[in-house]
C-alpha positions, 0 to 999 in steps of 0.5 A: 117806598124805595124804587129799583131801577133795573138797568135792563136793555134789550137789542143788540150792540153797535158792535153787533149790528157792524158785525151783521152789517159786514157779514151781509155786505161780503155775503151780498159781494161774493153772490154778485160775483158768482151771478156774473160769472155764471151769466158769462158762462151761459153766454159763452154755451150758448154761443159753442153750442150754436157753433157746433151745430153750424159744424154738424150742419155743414159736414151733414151737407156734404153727406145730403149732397152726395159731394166728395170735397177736394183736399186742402182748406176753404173758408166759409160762413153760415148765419144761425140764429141772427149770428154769422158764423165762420168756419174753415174745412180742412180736407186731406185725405185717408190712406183709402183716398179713393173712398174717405176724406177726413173733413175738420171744421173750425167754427168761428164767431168772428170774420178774422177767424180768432175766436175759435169756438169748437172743432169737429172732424168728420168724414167724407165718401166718395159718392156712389157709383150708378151703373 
């Protein structure tokens, strides 16, 4: 009677497992990353969007109120969405200054008026005439 053994393994290699294991751990880093970044980002939409909003109900005001804003700059703010929000019109005027004024909102997050986060131009009519 003669007995054979066969030498036969089954699983995988320390040297394989290190390769998975390393695989993994860069795979599993560059994900946190990239979750990061895009959770900054969605931050930072949200907070230009609301801005922009601010800047369009602002200039939407003047046209409801029929107003006709001097030229030069005010500063002002706006709360939306539990937020405070600064903004600066610059108004000058247009060739036709009896008739239109190029209004420029600059929205700001901050009260010292250093992070800008959006710009729109609108512009302004004088009010209608009643006769």
């Amino acid at each position: 009677m003669s007995y054979t053994f066969r030498n036969h393994h089954s699983g995988f290699t320390l040297i394989e497992v290190m390769v998975a294991l390393t695989i993994i751990a860069i795979s599993l880093g560059a994900l946190l990353s990239t979750s990061g970044t895009q959770a900054n980002s969605a931050t930072y939409l949200k907070q230009k969007t609301l801005a922009h909003w601010v800047a369009l109900n602002e200039l939407a005001e003047i046209d409801a109120n029929d107003t006709f804003p001097d030229t030069g700059e005010k500063k002002g703010s706006t709360s939306m969405a539990n937020h405070d929000w600064y903004w600066i019109r610059k108004t000058t005027k247009l060739a036709d200054s009896n008739n239109r004024r190029e209004v420029v909102f600059t929205v700001f997050s901050d009260k010292n008026y250093e992070y800008n986060l959006t710009t729109l131009t609108g512009y302004a009519h004088a009010p209608k005439q009643t006769q």
